[in-house]
C-alpha positions in Angstrom: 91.3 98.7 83.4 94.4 97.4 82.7 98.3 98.7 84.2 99.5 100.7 81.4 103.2 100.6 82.5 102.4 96.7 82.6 101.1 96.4 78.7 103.5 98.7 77.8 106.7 96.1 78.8 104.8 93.5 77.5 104.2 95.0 73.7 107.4 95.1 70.6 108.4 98.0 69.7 109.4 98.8 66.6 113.4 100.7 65.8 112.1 104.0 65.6 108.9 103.6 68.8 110.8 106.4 69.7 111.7 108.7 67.1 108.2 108.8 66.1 106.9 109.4 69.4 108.4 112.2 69.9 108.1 113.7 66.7 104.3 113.3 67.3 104.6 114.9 70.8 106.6 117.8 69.8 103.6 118.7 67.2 101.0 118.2 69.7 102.7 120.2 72.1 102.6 123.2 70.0 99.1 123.3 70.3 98.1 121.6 73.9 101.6 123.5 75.8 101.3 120.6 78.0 105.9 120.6 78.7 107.7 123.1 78.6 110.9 121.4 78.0 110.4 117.5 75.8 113.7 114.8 76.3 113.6 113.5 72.7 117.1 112.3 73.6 115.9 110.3 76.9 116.6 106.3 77.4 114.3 103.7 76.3 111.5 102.7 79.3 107.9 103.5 79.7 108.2 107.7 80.0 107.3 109.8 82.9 107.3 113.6 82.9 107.5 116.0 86.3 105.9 119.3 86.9 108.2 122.3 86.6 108.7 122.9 90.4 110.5 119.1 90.5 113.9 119.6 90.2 115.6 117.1 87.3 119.2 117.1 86.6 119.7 119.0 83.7 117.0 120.5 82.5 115.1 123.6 83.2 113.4 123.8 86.4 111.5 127.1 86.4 108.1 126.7 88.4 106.2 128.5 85.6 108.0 132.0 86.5 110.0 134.3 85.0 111.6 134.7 87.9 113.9 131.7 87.7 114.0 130.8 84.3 117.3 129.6 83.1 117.4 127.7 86.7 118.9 124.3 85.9 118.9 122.0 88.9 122.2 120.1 89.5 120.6 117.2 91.5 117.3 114.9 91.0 114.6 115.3 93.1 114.3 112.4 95.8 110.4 111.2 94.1 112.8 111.5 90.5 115.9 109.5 91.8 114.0 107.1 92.9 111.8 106.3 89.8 114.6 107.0 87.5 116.5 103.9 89.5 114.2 101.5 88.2 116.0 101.4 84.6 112.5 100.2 83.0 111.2 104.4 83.4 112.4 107.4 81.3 112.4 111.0 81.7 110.0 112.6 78.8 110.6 116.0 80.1 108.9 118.9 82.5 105.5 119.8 82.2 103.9 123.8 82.0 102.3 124.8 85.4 101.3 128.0 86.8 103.9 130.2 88.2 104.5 128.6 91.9 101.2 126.7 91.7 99.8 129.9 92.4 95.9 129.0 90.3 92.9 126.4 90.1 92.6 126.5 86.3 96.4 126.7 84.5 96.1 130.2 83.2 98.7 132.1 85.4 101.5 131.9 83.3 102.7 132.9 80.2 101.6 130.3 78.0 98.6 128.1 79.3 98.4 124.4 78.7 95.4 123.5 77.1 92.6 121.1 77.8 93.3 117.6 76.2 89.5 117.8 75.2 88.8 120.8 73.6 91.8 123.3 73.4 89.6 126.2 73.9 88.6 124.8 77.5 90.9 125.7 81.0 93.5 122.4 81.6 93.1 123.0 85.1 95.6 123.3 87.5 98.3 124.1 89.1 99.4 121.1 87.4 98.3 121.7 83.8 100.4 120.5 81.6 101.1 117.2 83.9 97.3 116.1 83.3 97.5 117.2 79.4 100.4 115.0 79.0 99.0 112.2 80.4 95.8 112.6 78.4 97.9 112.9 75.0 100.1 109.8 75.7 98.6 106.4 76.6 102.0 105.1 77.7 103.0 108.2 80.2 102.9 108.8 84.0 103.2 112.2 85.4 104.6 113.3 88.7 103.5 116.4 90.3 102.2 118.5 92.7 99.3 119.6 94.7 99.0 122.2 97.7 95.1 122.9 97.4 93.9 120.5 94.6 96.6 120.9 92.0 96.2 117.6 91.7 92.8 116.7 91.6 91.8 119.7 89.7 93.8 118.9 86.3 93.0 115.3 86.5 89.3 115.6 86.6 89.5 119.0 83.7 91.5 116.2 81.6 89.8 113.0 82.2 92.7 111.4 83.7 93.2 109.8 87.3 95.2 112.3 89.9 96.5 110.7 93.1 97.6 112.9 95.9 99.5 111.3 98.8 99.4 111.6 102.1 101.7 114.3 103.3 105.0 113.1 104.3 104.3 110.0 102.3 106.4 111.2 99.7 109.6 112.9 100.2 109.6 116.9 99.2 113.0 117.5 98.6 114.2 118.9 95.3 110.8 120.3 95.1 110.9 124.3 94.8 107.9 125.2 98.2 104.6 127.2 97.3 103.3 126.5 101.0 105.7 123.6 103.0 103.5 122.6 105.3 100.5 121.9 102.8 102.7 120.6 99.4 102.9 117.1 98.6 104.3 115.4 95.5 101.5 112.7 93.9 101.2 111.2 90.7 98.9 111.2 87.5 98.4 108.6 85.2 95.4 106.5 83.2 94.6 103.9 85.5 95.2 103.1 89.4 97.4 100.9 88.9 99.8 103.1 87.4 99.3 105.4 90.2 100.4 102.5 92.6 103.0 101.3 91.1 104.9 104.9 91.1 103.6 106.2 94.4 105.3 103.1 95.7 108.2 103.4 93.9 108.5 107.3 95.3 107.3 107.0 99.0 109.5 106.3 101.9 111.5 108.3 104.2 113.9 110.4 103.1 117.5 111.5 105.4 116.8 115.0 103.4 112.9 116.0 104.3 112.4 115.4 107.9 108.5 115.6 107.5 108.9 112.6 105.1 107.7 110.4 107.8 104.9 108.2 106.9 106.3 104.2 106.7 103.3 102.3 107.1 100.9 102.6 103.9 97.4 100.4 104.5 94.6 99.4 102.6 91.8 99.5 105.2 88.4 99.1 103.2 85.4 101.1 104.4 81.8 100.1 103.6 80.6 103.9 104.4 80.5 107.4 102.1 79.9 109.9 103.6 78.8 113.1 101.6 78.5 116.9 102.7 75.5 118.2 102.3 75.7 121.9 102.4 78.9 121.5 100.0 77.3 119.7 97.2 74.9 122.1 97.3 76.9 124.7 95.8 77.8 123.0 93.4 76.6 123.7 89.7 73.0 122.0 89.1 74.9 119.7 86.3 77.2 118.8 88.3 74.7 117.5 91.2 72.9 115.6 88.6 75.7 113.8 87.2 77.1 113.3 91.0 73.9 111.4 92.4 73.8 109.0 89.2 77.0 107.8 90.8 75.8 107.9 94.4 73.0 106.0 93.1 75.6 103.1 91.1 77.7 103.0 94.5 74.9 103.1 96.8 74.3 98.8 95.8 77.6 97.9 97.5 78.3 101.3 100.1 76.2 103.1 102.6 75.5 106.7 101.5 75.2 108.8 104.4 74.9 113.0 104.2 76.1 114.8 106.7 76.4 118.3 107.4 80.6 119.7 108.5 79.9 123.7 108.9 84.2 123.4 109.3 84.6 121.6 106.0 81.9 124.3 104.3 84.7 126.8 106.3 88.0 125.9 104.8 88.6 128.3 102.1 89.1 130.8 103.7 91.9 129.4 106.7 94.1 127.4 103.5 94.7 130.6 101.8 95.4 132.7 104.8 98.1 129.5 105.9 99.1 128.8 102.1 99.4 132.8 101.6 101.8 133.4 104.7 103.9 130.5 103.9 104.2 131.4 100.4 105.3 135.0 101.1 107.7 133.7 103.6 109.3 131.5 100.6 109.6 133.9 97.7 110.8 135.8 99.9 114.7 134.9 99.0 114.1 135.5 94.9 115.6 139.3 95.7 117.5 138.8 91.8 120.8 139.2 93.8 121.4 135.1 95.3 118.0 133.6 94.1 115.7 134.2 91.3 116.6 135.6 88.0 120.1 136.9 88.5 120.6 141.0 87.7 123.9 142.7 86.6 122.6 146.0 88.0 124.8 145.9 90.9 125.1 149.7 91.0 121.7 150.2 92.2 120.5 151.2 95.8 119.4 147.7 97.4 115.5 148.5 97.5 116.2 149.7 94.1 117.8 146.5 92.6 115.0 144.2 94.7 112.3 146.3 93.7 113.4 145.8 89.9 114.3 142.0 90.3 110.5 141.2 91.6 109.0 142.3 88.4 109.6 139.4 87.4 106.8 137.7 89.2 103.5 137.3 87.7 100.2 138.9 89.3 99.3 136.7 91.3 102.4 135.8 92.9 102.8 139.4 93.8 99.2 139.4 95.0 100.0 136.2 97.2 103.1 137.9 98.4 101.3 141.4 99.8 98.4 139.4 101.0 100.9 136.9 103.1 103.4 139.3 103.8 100.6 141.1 105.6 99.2 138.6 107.1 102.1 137.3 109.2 102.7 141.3 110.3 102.2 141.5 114.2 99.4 143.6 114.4 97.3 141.4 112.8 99.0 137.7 113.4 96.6 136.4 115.8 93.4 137.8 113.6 94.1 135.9 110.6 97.2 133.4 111.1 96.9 131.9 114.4 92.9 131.6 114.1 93.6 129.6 110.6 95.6 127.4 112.7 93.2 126.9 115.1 90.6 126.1 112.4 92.2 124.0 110.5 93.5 121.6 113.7 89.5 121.4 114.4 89.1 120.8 110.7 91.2 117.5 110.9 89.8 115.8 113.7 86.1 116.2 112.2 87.6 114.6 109.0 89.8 112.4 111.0 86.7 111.2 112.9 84.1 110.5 109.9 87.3 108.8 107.8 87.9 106.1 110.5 84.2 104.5 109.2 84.1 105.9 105.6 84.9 107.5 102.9 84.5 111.3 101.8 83.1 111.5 98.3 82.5 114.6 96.3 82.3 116.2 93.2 86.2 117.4 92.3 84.9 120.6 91.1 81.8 122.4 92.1 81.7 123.7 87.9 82.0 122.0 84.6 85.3 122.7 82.6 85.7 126.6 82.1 86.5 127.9 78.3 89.9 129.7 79.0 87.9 133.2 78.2 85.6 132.6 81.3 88.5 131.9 83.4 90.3 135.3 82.4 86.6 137.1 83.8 86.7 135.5 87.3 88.1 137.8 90.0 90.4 136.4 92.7 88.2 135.3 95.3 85.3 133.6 92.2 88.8 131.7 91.2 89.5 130.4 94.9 86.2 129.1 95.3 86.6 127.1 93.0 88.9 124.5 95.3 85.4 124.1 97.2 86.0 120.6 97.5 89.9 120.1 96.9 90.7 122.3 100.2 89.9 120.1 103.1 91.9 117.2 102.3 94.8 119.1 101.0 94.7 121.8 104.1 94.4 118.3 106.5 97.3 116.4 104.9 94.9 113.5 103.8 95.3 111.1 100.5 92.5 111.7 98.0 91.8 110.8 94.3 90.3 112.2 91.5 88.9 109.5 89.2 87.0 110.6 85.5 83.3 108.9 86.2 81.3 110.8 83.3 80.7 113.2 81.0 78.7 116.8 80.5 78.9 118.7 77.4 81.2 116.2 76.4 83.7 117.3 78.7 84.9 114.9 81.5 83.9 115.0 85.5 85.8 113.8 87.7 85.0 112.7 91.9 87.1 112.8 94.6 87.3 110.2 97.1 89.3 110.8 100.5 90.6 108.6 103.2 92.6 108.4 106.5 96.5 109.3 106.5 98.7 106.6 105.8 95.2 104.5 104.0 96.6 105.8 100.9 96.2 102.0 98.7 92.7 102.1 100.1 91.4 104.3 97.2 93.6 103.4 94.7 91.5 99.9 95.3 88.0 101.5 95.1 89.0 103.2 92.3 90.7 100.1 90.6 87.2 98.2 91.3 85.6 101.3 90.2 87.5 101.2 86.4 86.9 97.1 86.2 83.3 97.2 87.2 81.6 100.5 84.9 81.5 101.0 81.2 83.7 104.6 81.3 85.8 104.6 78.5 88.3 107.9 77.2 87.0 109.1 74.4 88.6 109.0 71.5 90.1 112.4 71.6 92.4 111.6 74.3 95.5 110.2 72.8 97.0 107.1 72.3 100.7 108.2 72.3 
């Protein structure tokens, strides 16, 4: 498969490429909701959008929440200045998300991107409307985010290729936290090369994000997959099926092996406590008086006023915030957070251990897509199981990719592939040899923008 970003600087364009484009996006967009804010006004280059917790100069930065809408950044993320520098990119505008990345599927907001697919079905998230977008428009990158699998999970729902970094590849500044020590800004695009070329073009250290401090990116090739057992077994029957056909295509040139990880099966339950504590710690500040959506009502009685102002969050931020806040109180600290720490440390150095000889394959989602109906039916703890598979890598800080590899129902699958920290060009390779070497092809409903 070719580098879109590549044929795209290589192709005329007519006077109005532009014009039209856009005009074509903003009537998509009123029925897919992948951005929330479109730059029909941006430079000429090949376009990349960012996820609305990325700050961009200028334009609306509101993490999916009420809460800080009208918030209007007055810097560039580090990831944006740096691809904006390369005067051959463009900013096409901010894509829809749920409200602090706070959801596997896109729906926690107030208007839901839908699936590139089949607009009926879930776009997957946090990142919805970052994977839409790149499944509308053929010549389009999107930068975004992923704490859990916000990432992966979009990417695979849409067909599309979702890279996350390893952490402190990539620098986190201008990005507005959901959990800091688990958040890491990757990229999404139609090919691996594209992935490549702006992971590149982002990563490096950073004087303003002192955990951005990965230099050395490799491209160490294993000859080993390994596959969890007791994981893939809770997957959806479909889902198996379609898994082992490419098990089976792989196994020719790489040595399955299934093992069981009873601390990878585990790691549900430790990310949320850690990603809940840390995401109560930073709303936290949104009181309506400093941050968040500024009040007038300065005549009211403090718990009054703060009580008012955090209405403005959604359910499951206020969820997230009890169930953090709570979990960080003394009396029950060592119960929940400190053994979550002590989990996931163990949980690193078993995946740190089988990723020196091989790979970690999986399914990227233990379900096929979701209509957006089912979705609204799942209760909490249904919709965090969900991030079966996305978890471990996320809550160890270790690259993975989500490539599209077939199709049930006519709706894509995608299979995740993890490696060491700092092997991040490792799977962009096996996933490059991986789009050269099979027949997958994007249907014909994903656009060519």
């Amino acid at each position: 498969m070719t580098s879109y970003i590549e044929e795209f600087n290589r192709i005329e364009k007519p006077k109005d490429y532009y014009d039209n484009l856009f005009a074509q996006l903003e009537k998509l967009n009123e029925e897919y909701h992948a951005f929330n804010v479109i730059n029909n006004k941006t430079n000429p280059g090949f376009l990349f959008s960012t996820k609305a917790n990325i700050c961009v100069k200028g334009f609306e930065t509101d993490a999916g929440s009420k809460m800080l809408k009208g918030y209007v950044p007055s810097f560039n993320a580090t990831a944006v200045e740096r691809i904006l520098s390369d005067k051959k990119f463009a900013f096409a505008g901010v894509t829809a998300m749920d409200e602090f990345g706070f959801g596997t599927f896109g729906t926690n907001t107030e208007v839901c991107a839908r699936n590139a697919f089949d607009r009926e079905y879930a776009a997957g998230g946090s990142s919805s409307g970052a994977a839409v977008a790149v499944a509308l428009m053929k010549y389009q990158v999107s930068v975004a985010e992923s704490t859990g699998g916000s990432i992966a999970t979009p990417a695979a729902l849409n067909g599309v290729v979702g890279f996350t970094p390893t952490y402190g590849a990539v620098s986190r500044y201008g990005l507005i936290d959901y959990a800091n020590s688990l958040d890491k800004i990757g990229v999404m695009a139609r090919s691996s090369d594209d992935a490549r070329i702006v992971f590149d073009m982002m990563r490096g250290r950073d004087d303003y994000d002192t955990t951005c401090a990965v230099d050395k990116i490799t491209a160490e090739r294993r000859k080993k997959i390994f596959v969890i057992n007791g994981m893939l077994e809770k997957a959806d029957p479909s889902i198996k099926t379609a898994f082992e056909k490419l098990l089976n295509r792989l196994g020719s040139t790489y040595e399955i092996t299934h093992v069981d990880s009873s601390i990878m099966e585990m790691a549900i339950a430790p990310y949320y406590i850690i990603a809940m504590a840390e995401a109560s710690t930073n709303l936290a500040k949104y009181t309506g008086y400093k941050y968040g959506l500024m009040s007038e009502d300065f005549y009211k009685q403090y718990n009054e006023f703060f009580t008012d102002a955090r209405e403005n969050f959604g359910i499951e931020a206020k969820r997230r915030i009890l169930l953090g806040t709570f979990i960080r109180s003394e009396s029950v600290k060592d119960k929940y957070y400190t053994k979550a720490l002590v989990i996931r440390g163990m949980l690193i150095r078993e995946m740190d251990r089988m990723l020196k000889e091989g790979y970690i394959l999986s399914p990227t989602l233990p379900i096929k897509a979701p209509r957006i109906s089912d979705v609204k039916k799942l209760s909490p703890v249904e919709s965090y199981s969900m991030d079966l598979f996305t978890i471990p890598p996320n809550l160890g800080g270790f690259p993975h990719i989500s490539f599209p590899y077939d199709y049930v129902d006519g709706m894509p699958l995608g299979a995740q592939l993890v490696t060491g920290h700092g092997n991040d060009h490792a799977i962009l390779d096996f996933v490059k040899e991986w789009e050269e070497g099979f027949e997958y092809k994007y249907k014909q409903n994903l656009g060519e923008l």
